[in-house]
N, C-alpha and C positions, 0 to 999 in steps of 0.2 A: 672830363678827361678821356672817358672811353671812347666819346663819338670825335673828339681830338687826334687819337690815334687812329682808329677807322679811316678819318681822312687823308692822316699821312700815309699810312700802309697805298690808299688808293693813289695817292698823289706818285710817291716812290713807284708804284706799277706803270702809273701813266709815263712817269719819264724814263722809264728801261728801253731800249735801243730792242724791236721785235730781229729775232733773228729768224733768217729762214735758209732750209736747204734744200734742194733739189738732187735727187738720188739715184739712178740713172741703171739698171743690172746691166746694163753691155746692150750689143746688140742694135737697130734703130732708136734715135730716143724717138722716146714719146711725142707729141706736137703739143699735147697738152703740159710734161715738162717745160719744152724751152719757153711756151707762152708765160709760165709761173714764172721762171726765172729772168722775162724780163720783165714781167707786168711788176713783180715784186723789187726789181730799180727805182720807180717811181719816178723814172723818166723817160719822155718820149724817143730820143737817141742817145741809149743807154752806153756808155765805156766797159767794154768787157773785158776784164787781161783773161785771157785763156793761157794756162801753164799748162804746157805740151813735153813735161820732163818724164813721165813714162814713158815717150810713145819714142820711136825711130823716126816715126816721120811725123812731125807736129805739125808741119805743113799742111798734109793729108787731112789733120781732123781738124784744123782751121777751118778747110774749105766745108768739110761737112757741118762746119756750123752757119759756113754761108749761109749753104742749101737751105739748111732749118729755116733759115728768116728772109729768104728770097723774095715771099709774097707779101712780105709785110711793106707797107704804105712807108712806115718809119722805121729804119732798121737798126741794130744796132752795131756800135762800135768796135771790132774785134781787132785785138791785138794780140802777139805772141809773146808770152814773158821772156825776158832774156834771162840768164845765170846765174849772171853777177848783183853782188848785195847790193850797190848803189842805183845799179838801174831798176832792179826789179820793186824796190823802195820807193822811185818814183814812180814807176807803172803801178802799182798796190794804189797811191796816194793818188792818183787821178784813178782808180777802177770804180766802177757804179758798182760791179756784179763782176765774181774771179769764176773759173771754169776749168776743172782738171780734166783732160781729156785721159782713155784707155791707154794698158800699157801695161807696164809694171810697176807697181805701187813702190818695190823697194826702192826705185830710182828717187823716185818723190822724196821719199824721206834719206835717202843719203845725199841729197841738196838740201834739206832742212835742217842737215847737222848742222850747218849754220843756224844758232838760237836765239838770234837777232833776229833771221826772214822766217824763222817759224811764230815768235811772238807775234812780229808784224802781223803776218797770216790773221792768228788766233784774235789779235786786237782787232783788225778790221771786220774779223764778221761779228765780235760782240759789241761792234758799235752800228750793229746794222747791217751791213753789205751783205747782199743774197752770195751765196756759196751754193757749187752745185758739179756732178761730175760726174762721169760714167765708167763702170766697171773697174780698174785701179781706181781712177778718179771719185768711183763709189766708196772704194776696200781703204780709202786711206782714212775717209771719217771718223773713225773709230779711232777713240786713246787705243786700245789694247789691238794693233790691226794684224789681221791675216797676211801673212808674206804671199801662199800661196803655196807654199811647202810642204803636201801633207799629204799622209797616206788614205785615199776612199774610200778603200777597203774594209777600214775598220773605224770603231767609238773609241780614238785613243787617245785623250789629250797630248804624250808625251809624243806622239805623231804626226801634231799638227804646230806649226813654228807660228809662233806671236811676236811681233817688236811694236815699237812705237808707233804710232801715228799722228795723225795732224790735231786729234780730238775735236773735233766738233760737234759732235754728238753725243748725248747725255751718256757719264764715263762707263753705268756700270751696260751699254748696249756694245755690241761688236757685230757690224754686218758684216755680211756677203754677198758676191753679187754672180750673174750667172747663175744662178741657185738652182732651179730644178732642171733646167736647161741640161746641163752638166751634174747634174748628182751629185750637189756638191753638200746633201742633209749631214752625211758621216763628218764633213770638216767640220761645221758649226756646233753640231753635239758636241764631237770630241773638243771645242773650244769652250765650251759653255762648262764640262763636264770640270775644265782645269782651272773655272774659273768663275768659283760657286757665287749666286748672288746677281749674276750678271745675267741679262736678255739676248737673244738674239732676234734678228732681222736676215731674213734670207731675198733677195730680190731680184728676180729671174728677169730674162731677157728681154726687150722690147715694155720697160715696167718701168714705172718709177716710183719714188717715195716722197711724197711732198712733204718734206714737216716744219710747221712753225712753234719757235719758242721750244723746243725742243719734247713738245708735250701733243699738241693738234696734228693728225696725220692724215694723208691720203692717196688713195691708189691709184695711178692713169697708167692707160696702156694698154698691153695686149693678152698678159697673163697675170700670173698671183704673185702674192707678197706673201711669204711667211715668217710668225711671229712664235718665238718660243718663249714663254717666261718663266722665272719659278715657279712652283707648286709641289714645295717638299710631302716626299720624300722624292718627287721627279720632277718633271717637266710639264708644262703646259702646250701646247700646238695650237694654235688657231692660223687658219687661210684667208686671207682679205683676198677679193674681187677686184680688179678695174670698178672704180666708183666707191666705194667704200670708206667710209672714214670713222676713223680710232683713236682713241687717246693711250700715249703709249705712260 
């Protein structure tokens, strides 16, 4: 019986949908980023809906996704999500790999009020589909996510504003992105401070975060990743390098 369940346990692992996200702090992406993100389609001419609802000009960070994949042999497919429920349902249901471009995160999520295109969302990447997005498009992974609202001044939770997010990311983590770039350690404290139990993820400019199954991490890029975790009665600090890899 024992070696019975052993086998289902492995069986049940082998058929879980691996997810993976690419995580992007602002800035240049990585090159090593957008390779993960399509190498991780597991197709040669990948379909990418790129959602361009933070930004003013979604246009703009289209083409800079050209750019990215200009030299490749096989390039991939990019399209701009539209609005509206029914189209963007169909664009989701043909995408290999979605792609939040920079902005403002709140706008993301005030088109998510719709609870029908945020399940969608949430159902496509737990059946699989690479997820991946830079600075908004980083800050929105997070259940618990940073508006961007807050004083840097100070360690003050009641001064840093939280709403919803997309949740991608294991519930009790809440990133940041631009992080050391912008000094942004006082927002994350005072986030973590109001919301005992929980990790943070700081990830600075031109960086990124690779992580799959929401457990395997790593670092590409130009500068650091920081990780803050419990360690009552405080906190923990640890700095990852370009090249390093963690299990969070």
């Amino acid at each position: 019986m024992k070696k019975l369940l052993v086998l289902f346990a492995l069986l049940h692992g082998l058929c879980q949908a691996q997810s993976n996200l690419v995580l992007v702090g602002g800035g240049q992406h990585p090159p090593e980023a957008m390779k993960a993100l399509y190498d991780w389609t597991g197709k040669p001419e990948p379909h990418i809906l790129v959602i361009g609802w933070a930004s003013s000009v979604p246009d703009e960070n289209l083409r800079i996704l050209v750019d990215d994949y200009a030299q490749y042999a096989h390039r991939p497919q990019l399209e701009l999500a539209a609005r509206d429920q029914a189209t963007v349902l169909a664009q989701l249901e043909r995408a290999d790999g979605v792609w939040f471009t920079g902005g403002d995160q709140t706008k993301v999520m005030q088109v998510l009020q719709d609870r029908t295109l945020l399940q969608a969302l949430r159902d496509k990447f737990q059946n699989g589909t690479v997820f991946g997005g830079t600075s908004a498009g980083c800050a929105i992974m997070s259940r618990k996510m940073l508006t961007g609202n807050a004083d840097l001044t100070v360690i003050d939770p009641a001064k840093v504003e939280i709403a919803e997010g997309l949740g991608l990311l294991p519930e009790n983590i809440i990133v940041d992105q631009h992080f050391l770039r912008r000094q942004r350690e006082n927002r994350l404290l005072g986030a973590l401070l109001g919301n005992p139990g929980h990790s943070g993820i700081g990830v600075d400019e031109d960086t990124a975060l690779l992580l799959s199954n929401g457990i395997q991490a790593r670092v590409v890029g130009r500068a650091q990743l920081m990780l803050l975790t419990p360690d009552p009665p405080g906190l923990r600090l640890r700095l990852y390098q370009p090249g390093d890899r963690f299990q969070l």
